[in-house]
Backbone as a chain_set.jsonl record, in Angstrom:
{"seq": "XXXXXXXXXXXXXXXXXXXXXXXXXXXXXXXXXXXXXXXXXXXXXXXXXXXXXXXXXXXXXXXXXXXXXXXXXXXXXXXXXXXXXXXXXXXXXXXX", "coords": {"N": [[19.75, -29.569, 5.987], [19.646, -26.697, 5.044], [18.863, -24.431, 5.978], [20.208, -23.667, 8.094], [22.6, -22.233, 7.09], [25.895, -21.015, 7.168], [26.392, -18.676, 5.779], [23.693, -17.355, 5.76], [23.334, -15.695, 8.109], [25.892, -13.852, 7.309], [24.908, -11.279, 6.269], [23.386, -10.134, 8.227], [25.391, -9.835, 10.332], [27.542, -8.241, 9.606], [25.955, -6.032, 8.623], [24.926, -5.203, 11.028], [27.656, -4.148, 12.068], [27.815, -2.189, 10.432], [26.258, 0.043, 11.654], [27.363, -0.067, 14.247], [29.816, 1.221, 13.878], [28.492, 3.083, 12.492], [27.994, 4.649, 15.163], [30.04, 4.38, 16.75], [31.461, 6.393, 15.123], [29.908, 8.848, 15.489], [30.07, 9.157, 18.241], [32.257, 9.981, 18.436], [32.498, 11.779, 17.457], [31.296, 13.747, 20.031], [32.527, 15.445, 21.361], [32.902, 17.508, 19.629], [32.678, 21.456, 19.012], [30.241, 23.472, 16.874], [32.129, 25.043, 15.92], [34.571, 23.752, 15.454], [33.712, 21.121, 14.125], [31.777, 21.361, 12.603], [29.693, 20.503, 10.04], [30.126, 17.909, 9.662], [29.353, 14.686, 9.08], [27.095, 12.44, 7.784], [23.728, 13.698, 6.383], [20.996, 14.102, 8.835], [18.626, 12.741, 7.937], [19.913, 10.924, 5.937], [21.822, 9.766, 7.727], [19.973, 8.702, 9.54], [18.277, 6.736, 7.612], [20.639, 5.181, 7.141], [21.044, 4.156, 9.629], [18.803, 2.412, 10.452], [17.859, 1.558, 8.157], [19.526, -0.344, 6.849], [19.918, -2.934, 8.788], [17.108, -3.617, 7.926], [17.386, -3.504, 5.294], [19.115, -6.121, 5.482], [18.357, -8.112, 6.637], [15.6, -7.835, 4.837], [17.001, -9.307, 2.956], [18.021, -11.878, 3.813], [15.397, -12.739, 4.254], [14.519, -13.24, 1.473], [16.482, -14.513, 0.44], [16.051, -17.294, 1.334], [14.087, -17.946, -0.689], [14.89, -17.659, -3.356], [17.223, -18.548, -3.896], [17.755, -21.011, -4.842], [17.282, -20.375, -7.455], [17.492, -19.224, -10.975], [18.485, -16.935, -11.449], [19.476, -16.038, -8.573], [21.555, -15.004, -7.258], [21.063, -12.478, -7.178], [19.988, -10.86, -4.628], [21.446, -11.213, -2.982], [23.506, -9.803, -3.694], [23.241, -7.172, -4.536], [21.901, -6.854, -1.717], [24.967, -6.385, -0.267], [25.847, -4.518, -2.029], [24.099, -2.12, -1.084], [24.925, -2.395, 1.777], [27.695, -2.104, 1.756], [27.899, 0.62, 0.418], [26.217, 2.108, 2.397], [28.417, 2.225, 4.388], [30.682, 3.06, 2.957], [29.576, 6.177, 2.892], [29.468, 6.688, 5.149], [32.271, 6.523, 5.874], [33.708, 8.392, 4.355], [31.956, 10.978, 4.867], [32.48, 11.288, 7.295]], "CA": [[19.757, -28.422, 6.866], [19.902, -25.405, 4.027], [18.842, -23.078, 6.661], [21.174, -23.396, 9.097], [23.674, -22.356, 6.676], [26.284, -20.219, 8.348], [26.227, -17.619, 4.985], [22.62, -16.308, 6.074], [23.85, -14.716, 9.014], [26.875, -12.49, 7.041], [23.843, -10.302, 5.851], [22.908, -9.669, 9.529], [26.528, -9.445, 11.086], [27.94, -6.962, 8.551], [24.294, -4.556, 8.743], [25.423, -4.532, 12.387], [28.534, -3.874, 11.84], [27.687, -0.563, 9.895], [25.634, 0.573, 12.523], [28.23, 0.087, 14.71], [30.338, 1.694, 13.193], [27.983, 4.898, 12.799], [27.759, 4.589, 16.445], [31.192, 5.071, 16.623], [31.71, 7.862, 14.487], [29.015, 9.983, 16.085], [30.208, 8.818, 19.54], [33.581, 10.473, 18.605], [32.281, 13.826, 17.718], [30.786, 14.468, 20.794], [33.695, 16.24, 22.272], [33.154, 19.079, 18.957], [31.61, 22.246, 18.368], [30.226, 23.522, 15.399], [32.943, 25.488, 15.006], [35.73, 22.824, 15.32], [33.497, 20.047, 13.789], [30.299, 21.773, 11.844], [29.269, 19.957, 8.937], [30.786, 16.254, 9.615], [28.62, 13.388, 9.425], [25.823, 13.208, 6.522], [22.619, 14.803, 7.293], [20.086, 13.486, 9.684], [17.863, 11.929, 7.074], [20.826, 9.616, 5.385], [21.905, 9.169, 9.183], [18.427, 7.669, 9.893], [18.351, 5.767, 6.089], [21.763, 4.283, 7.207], [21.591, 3.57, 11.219], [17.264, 1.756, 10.491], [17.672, 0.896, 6.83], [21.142, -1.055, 6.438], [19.439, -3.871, 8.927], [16.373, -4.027, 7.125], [17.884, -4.555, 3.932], [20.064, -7.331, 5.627], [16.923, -9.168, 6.681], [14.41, -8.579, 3.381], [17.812, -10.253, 2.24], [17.961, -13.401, 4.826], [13.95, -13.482, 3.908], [14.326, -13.219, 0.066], [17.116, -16.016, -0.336], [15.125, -18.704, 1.391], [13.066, -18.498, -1.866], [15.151, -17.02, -4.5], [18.723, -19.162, -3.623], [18.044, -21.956, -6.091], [17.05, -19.814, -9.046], [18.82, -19.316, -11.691], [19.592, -15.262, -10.829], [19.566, -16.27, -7.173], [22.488, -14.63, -6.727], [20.913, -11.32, -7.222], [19.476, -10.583, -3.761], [22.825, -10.72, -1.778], [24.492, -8.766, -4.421], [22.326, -6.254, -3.829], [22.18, -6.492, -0.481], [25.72, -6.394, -0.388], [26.201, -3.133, -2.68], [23.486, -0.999, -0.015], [25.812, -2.147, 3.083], [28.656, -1.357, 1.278], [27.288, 1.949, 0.171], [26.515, 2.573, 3.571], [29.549, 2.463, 5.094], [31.343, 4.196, 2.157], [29.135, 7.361, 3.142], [30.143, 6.818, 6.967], [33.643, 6.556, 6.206], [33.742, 9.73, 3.403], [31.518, 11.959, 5.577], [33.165, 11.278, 8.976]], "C": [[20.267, -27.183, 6.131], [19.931, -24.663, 4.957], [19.45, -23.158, 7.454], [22.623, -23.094, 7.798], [24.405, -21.214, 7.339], [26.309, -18.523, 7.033], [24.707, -16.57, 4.812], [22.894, -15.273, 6.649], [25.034, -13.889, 8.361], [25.875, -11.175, 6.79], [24.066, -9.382, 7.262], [24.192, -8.873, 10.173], [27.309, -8.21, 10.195], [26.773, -5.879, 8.437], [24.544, -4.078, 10.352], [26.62, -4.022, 12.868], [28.769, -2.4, 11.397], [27.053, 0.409, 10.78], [26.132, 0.462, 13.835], [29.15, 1.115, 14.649], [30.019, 3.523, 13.1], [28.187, 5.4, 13.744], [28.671, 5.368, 17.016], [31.975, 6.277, 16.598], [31.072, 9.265, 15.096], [29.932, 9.95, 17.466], [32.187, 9.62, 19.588], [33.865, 11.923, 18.025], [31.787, 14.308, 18.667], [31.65, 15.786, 21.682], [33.435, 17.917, 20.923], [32.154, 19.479, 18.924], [30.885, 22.591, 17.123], [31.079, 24.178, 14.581], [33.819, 24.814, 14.555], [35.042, 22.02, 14.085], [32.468, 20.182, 12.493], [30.452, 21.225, 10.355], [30.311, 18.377, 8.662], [29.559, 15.304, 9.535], [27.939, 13.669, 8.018], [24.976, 13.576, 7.229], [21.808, 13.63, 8.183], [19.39, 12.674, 8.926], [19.145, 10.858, 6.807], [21.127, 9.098, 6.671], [21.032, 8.102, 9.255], [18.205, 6.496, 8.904], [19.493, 4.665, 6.579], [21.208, 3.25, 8.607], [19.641, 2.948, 11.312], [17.848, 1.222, 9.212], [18.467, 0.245, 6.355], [20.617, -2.831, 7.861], [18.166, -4.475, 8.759], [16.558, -4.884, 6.014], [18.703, -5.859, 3.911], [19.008, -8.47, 5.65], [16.404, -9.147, 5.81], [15.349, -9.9, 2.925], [17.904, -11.628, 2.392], [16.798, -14.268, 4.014], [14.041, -14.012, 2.524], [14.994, -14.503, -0.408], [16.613, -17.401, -0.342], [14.153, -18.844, 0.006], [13.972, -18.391, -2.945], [17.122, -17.9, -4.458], [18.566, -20.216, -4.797], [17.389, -21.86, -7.406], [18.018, -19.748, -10.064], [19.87, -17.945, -11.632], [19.559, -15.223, -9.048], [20.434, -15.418, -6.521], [22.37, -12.808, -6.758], [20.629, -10.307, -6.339], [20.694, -10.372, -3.073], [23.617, -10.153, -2.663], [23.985, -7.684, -4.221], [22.41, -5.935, -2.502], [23.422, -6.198, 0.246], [26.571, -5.004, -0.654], [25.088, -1.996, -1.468], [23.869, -1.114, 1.162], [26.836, -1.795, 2.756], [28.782, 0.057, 0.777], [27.28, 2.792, 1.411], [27.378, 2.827, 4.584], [30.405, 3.049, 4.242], [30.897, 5.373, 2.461], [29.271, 7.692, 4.376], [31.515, 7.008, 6.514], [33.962, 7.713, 5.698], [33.052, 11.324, 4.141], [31.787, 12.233, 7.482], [34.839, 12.251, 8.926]], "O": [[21.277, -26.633, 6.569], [20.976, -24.021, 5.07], [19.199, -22.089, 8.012], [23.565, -23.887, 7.788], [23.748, -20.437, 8.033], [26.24, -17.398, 7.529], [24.548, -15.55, 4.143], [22.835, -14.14, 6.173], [25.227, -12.928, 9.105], [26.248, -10.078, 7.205], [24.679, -8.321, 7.382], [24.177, -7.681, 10.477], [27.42, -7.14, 10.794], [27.102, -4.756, 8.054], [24.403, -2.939, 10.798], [26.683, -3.489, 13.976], [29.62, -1.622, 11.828], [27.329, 1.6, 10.634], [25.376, 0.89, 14.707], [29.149, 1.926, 15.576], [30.638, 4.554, 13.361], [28.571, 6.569, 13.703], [28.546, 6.463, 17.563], [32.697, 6.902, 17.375], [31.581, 10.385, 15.15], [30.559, 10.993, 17.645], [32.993, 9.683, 20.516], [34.779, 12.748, 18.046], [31.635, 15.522, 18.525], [31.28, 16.721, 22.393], [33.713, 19.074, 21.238], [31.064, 18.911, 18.857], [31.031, 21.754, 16.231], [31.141, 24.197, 13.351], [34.122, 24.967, 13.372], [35.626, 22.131, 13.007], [32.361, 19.348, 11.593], [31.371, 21.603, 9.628], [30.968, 18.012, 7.687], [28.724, 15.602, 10.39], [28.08, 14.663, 7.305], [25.095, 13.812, 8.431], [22.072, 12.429, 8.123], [19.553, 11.52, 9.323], [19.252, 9.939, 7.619], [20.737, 7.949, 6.873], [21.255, 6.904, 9.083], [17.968, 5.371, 9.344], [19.301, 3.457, 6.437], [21.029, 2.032, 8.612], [19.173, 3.127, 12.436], [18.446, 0.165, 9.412], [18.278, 0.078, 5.15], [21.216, -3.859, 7.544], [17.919, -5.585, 9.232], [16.27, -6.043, 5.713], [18.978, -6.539, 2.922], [18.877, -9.435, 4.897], [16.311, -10.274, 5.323], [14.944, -11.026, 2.638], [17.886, -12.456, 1.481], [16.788, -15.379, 3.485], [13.676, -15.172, 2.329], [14.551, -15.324, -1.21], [16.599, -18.283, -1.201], [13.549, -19.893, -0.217], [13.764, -19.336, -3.706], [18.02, -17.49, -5.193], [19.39, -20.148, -5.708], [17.047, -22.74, -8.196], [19.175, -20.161, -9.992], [21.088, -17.781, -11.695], [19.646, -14.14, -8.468], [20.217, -15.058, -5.364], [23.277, -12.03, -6.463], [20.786, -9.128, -6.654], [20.912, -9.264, -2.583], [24.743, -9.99, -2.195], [24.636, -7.093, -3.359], [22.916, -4.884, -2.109], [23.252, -5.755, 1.382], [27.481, -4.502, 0.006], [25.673, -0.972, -1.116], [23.466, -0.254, 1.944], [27.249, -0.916, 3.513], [29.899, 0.575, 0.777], [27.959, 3.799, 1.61], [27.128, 3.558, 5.542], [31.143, 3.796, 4.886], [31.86, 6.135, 2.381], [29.214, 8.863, 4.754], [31.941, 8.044, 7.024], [34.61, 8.387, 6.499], [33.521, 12.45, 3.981], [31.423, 12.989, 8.384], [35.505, 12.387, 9.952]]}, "num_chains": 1, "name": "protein.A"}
């Protein structure tokens, strides 16, 4: 039972986690203006890159290991995937 392993799902739960997280952050500027608050967050584009593209890359990841787990660089896909959720929430936490 490989695929039931419980280390698929960190991909998933940590990509939702960041997007949480954004959720958050936005959800706690609503109270400012632009004068109080103007120029917080990153821009709309990285917004969108982060809060769509951080549970993509969790899943290609899910998809990719089922093949690429008993290679010999196997371990290259969740490192990866790993460093662009971590990325992503470094640019939430720095631009919040």
């Amino acid at each position: 039972m490989r695929f039931l392993h419980p280390e698929y799902g960190v991909w998933l739960v940590a990509a939702f986690a960041v997007v949480a997280f954004a959720y958050i952050q936005v959800l706690g500027t609503a109270a400012c203006t632009d004068g109080a608050c103007g120029g917080v967050g990153p821009s709309e584009t990285v917004f969108g890159l982060i809060l769509y593209g951080t549970p993509i890359v969790a899943l290609v990841a899910l998809l990719l290991s089922f093949f690429t787990a008993r290679r010999r660089m196997g371990i290259v896909v969740p490192v990866i995937s790993w460093v662009v959720v971590l990325a992503a929430l470094a640019v939430l936490i720095f631009t919040f």
